[in-house]
C-alpha positions in Angstrom: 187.6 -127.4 -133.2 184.2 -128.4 -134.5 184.2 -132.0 -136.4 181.6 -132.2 -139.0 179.2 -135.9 -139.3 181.9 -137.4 -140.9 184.2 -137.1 -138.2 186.3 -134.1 -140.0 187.3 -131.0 -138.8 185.0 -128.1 -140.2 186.9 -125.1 -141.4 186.2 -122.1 -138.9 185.0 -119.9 -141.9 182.0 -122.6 -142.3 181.3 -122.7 -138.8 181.0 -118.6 -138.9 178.9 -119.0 -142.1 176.0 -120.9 -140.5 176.2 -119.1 -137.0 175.4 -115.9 -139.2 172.7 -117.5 -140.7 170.6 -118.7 -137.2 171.8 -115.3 -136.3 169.6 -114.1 -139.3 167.3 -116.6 -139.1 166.7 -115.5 -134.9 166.3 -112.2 -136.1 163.5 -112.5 -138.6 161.4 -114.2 -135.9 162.0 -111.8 -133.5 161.2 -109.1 -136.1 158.1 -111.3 -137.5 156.8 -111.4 -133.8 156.9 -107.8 -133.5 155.3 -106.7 -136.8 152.2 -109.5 -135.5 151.8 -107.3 -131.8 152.0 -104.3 -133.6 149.3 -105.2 -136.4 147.3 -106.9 -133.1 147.6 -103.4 -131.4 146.4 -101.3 -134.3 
């Protein structure tokens, strides 16, 4: 069980919320990276 700054528990549907999102957020780097080698390459 996760306890947000104020010392309360965070509900595990908010904890999933903002995984997703550095999940997206991981994703558009990695993709962002590979769109720069392949314009390098080209």
């Amino acid at each position: 069980q996760l306890e947000g700054a104020d010392g309360r528990p965070v509900p595990p549907e908010v904890v999933h919320a903002v995984e997703l999102a550095a999940l997206k957020d991981e994703f558009a780097t990695v993709k962002t990276t590979a769109e720069l080698v392949t314009a390098t390459d080209s």
